[in-house]
C-alpha positions as CSV (number, residue, x, y, z in Angstrom):
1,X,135.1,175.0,181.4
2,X,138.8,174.8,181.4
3,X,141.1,176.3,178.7
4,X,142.2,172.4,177.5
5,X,138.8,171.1,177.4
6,X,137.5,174.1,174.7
7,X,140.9,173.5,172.8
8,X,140.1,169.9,172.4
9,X,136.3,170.5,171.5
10,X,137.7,172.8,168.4
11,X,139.9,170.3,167.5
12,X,137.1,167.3,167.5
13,X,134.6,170.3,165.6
14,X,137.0,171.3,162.7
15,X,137.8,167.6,162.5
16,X,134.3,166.8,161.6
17,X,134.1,170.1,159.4
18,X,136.8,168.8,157.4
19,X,135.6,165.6,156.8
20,X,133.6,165.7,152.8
21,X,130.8,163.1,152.0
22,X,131.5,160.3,150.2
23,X,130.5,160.6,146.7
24,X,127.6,157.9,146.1
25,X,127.8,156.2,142.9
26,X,124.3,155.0,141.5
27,X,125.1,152.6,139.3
28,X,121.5,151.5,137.8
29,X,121.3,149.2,135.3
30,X,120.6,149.8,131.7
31,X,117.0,150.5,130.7
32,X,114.9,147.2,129.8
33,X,114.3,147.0,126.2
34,X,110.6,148.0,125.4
35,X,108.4,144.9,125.1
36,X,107.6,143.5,121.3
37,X,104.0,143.8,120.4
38,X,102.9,140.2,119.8
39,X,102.9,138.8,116.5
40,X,99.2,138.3,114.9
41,X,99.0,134.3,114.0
42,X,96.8,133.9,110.9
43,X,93.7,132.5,111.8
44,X,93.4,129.5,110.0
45,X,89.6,128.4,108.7
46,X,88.0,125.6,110.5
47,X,88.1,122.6,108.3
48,X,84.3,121.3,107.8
49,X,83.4,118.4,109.8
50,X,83.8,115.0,108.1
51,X,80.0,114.3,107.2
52,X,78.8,117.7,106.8
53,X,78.7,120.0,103.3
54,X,79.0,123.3,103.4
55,X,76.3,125.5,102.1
56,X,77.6,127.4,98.9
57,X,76.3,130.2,97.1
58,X,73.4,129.6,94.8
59,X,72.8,126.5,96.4
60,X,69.3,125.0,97.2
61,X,68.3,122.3,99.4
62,X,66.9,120.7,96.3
63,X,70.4,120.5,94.3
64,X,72.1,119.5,97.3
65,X,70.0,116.9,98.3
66,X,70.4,115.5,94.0
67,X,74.1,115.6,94.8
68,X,74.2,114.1,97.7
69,X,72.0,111.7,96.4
70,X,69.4,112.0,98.6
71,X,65.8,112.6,99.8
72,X,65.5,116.2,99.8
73,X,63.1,115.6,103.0
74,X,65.2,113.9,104.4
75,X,67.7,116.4,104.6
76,X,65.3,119.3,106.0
77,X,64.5,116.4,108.8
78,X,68.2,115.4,109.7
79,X,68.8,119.1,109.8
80,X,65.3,120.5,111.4
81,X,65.2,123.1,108.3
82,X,61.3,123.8,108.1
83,X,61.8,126.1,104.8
84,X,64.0,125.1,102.5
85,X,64.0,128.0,100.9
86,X,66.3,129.9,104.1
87,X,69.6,128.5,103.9
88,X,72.5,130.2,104.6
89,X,75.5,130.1,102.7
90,X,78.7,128.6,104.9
91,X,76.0,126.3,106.4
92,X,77.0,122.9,107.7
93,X,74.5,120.3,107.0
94,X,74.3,116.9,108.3
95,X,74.4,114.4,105.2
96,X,72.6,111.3,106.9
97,X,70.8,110.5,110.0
98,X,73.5,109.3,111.9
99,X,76.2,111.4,110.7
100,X,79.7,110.5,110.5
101,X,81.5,110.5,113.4
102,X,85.2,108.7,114.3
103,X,84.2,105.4,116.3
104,X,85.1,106.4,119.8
105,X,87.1,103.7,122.3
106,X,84.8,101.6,124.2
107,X,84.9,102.4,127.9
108,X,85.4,98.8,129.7
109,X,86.1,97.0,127.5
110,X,89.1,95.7,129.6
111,X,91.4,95.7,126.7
112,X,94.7,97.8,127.4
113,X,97.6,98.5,125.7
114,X,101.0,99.2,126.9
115,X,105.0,98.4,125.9
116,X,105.6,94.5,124.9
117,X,107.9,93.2,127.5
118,X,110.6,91.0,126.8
119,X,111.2,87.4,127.5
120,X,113.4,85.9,130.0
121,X,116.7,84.0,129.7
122,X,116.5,81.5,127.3
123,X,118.1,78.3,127.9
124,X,119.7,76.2,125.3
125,X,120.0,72.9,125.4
126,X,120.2,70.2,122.1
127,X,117.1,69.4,121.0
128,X,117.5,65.9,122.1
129,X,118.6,66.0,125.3
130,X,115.6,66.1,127.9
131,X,115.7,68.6,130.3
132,X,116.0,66.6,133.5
133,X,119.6,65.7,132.3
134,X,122.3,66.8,133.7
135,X,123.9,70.4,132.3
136,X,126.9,69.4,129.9
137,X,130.3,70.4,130.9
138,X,132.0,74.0,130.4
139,X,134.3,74.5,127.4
140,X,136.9,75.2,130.2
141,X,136.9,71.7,131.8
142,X,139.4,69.8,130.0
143,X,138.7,65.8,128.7
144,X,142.1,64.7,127.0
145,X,144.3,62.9,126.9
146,X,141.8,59.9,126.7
147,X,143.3,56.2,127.0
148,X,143.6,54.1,124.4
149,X,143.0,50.5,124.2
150,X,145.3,48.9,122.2
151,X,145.7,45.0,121.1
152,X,148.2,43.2,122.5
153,X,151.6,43.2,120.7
154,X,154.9,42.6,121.8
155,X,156.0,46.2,120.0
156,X,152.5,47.7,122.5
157,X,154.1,46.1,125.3
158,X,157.1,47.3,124.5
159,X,155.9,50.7,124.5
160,X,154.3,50.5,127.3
161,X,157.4,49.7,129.0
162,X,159.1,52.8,128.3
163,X,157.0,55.2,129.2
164,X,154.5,56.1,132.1
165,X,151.7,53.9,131.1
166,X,150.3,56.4,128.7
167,X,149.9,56.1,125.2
168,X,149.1,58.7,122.6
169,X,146.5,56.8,119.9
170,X,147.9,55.9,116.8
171,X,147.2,58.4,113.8
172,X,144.5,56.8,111.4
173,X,145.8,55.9,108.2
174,X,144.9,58.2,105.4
175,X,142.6,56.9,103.4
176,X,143.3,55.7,99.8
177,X,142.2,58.0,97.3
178,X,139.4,57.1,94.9
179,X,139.4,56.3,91.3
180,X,139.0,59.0,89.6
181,X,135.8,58.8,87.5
182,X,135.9,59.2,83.5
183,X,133.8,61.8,82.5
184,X,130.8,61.3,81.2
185,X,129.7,62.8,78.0
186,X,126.0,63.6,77.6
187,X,124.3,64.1,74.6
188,X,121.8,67.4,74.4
189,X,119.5,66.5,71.9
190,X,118.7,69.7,70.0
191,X,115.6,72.0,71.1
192,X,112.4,71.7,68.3
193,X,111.9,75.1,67.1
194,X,109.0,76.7,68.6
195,X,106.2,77.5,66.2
196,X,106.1,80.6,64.1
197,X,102.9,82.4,66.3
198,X,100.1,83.5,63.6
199,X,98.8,86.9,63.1
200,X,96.4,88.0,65.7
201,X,93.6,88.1,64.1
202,X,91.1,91.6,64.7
203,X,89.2,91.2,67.1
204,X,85.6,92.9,67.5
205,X,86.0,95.8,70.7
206,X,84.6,94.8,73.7
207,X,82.4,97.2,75.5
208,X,82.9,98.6,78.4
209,X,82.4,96.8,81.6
210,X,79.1,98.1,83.6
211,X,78.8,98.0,87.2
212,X,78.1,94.7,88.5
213,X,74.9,96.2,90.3
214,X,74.0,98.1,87.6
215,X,70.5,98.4,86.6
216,X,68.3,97.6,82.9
217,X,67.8,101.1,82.2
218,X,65.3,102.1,79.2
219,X,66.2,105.3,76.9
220,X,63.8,108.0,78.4
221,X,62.5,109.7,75.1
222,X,62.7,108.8,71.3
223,X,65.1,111.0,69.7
224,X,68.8,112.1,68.5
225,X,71.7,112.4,71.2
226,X,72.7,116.1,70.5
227,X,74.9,116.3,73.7
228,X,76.8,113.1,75.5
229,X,77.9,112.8,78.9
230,X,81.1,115.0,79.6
231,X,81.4,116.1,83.3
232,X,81.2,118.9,84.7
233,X,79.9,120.1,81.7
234,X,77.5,118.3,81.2
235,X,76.3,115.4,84.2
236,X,74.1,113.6,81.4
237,X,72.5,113.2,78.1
238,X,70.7,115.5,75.8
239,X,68.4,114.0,74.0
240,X,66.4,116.3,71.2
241,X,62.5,115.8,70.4
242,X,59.4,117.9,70.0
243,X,57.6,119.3,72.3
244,X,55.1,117.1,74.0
245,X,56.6,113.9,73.9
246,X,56.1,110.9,76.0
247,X,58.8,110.8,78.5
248,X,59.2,107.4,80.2
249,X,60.9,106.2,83.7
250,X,63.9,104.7,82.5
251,X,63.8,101.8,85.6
252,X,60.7,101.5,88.0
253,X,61.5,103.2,91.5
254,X,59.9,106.0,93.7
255,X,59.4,109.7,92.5
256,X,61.5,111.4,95.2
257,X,61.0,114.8,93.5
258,X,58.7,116.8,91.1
259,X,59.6,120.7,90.9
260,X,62.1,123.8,89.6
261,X,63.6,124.2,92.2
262,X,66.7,123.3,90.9
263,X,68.0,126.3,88.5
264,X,68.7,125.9,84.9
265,X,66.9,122.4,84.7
266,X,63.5,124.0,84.3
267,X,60.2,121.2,85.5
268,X,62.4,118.4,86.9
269,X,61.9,114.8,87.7
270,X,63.9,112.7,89.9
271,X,63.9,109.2,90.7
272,X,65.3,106.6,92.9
273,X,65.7,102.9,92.1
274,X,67.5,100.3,93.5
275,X,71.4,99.7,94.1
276,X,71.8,103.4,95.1
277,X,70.2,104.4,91.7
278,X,69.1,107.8,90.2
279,X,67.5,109.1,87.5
280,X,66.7,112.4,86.1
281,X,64.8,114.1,83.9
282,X,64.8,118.0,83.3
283,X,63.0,120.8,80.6
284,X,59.6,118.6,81.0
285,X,56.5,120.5,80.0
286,X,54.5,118.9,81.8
287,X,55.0,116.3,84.9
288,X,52.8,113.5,85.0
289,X,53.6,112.1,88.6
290,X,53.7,113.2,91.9
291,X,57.0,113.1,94.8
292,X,56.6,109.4,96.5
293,X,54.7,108.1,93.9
294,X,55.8,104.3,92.6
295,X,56.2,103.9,89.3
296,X,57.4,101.4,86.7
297,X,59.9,100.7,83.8
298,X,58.5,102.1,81.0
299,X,56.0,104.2,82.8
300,X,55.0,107.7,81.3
301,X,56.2,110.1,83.6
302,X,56.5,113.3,81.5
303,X,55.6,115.7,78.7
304,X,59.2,116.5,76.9
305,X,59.7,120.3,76.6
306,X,62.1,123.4,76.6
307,X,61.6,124.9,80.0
308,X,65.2,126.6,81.0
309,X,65.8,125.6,77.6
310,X,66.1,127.5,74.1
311,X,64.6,124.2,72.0
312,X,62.7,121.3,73.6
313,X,64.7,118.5,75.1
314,X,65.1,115.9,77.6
315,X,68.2,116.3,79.9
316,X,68.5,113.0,81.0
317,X,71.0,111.7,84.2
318,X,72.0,108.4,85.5
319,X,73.7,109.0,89.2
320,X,74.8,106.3,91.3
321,X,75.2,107.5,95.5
322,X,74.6,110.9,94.1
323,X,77.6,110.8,91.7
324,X,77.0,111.2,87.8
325,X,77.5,108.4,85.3
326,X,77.5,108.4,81.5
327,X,73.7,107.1,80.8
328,X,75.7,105.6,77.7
329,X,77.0,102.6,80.3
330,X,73.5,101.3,80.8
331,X,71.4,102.2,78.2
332,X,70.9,99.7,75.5
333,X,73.0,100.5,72.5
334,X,70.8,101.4,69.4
């Protein structure tokens, strides 16, 4: 190899040599935040279904069914419940055969509904023009100066002589003004004094008014009212007597229950009448009926007692559609 070729191989080697890398710059980006733990929505409780009633503590299917105002049985059979006696509280239960559910839209029924359009142009026209007449002219074309017709004169003609033919219409004479009328003077005859009103005179209170499908109800037991009707307290009447009295059905309907199954009202009787009618009957010695039986106004239905009670009494109720009513509304006064 020749001397210039080594000397130019150094030069291209120390070259190289001298060259340093190039410094790298990592430029990373800034460390993503650490993700937020989701927020815990509340869980909101599911609202009971319209129709339903929620089984509550202490609840039986017997005081549910006198609330509801109701068949007991048929509330174990609209709900397949085979002992009553196992319910479970937070239970929805079906409160009629059918239940209550929103009306649904009928599928066909062809109907639809949509945005209203809008009419169309409307033409106007006077209302006694027909409307195979021809359109009346723009408010641009123009229709004056109009001739005039004037009698014949010798001061028209000479008018008409002057100028080219046309003649502006004379300006109509103002009209004469009227008389002025005289004023008339009328005579208001003076007003008779009303009459002096005389003092109401007291008038006897008038009872309350009763439900226009109410019922003649009898009073259930012979005694002294030692409790009236003030709900919640108390959904009824108290009516004091001895032990052993006759307790009558206060209206003729069906027996629809016969038991104590309904705490704190001891041997109970209930009864359904007409209109959506109920009557009860609690702290009975004995019961005289049985559940489906028919019975009649007046009917003896009971032996008054103190069962769940600390004297013997008749807790009496009048319900309409399940609700309480004061018994004092349709029980004879007296």
């Amino acid at each position: 190899m020749t001397t210039w070729v080594r000397v130019v191989l150094l030069i291209l080697v120390a070259g190289c040599a001298s060259r340093a890398p190039a410094p790298v710059d990592e430029r990373r980006g800034a460390p993503a935040p650490a993700p937020k733990p989701p927020v815990a929505q509340p869980v909101r409780p599911t609202a009971p279904q319209v129709g339903t009633y929620v089984v509550k503590r202490g609840d039986t299917l017997y005081s549910i069914a006198l609330e509801l105002g109701v068949d007991y049985r048929d509330l174990a059979r609209w709900n397949r419940i085979e002992d009553p006696s196992k319910l479970r509280v937070g239970q929805a239960l079906q409160v009629s055969e059918s239940g209550n559910r929103a009306a649904a839209p009928v599928a066909g029924s062809g109907v639809s509904i949509g945005a209203a359009r809008g009419a169309g142009a409307v033409e106007s026209r006077p209302l006694d023009r027909p409307a195979s007449a021809p359109p009346v002219a723009d408010a641009g074309m123009k229709d004056s100066p109009k001739a005039v017709r004037l009698p014949y004169s010798e001061q028209n003609l000479a008018l008409l002589s002057k100028g080219d033919g046309a003649v502006a219409a004379p300006a109509p004479k103002p009209a004469a003004p009227a008389a002025p009328t005289p004023p008339v003077t009328a005579t208001v005859a003076p007003k008779p004094e009303p009459p002096k009103p005389e003092a109401p005179k007291p008038e006897a209170q008038k009872p309350e008014a009763k439900d226009p499908e109410s019922l003649e109800f009898l009073w259930p037991a012979k005694g002294r009212v030692i409790a009236g009707f003030s709900e919640p307290n108390n959904k009824g009447i108290d009516i004091a007597g001895k032990s052993g009295d006759a307790v009558i059905a206060a209206a003729g309907g069906r027996v629809i229950y016969t038991g104590s199954g309904i705490r704190g009202l001891g041997k109970l009787i209930v009864i359904r009448h007409d209109n959506n009618f109920q009557s009860v009957y609690a702290h009975n010695r004995e019961i005289l009926v049985k559940e489906g039986q028919t019975v009649t106004r007046g009917q003896k239905i009971a032996e008054l007692g103190e069962t769940d009670s600390d004297t013997p009494k008749l807790h009496f109720e009048i319900r309409k559609s399940g609700r309480p009513v004061d018994p004092a509304r349709y029980l004879p006064s007296g």
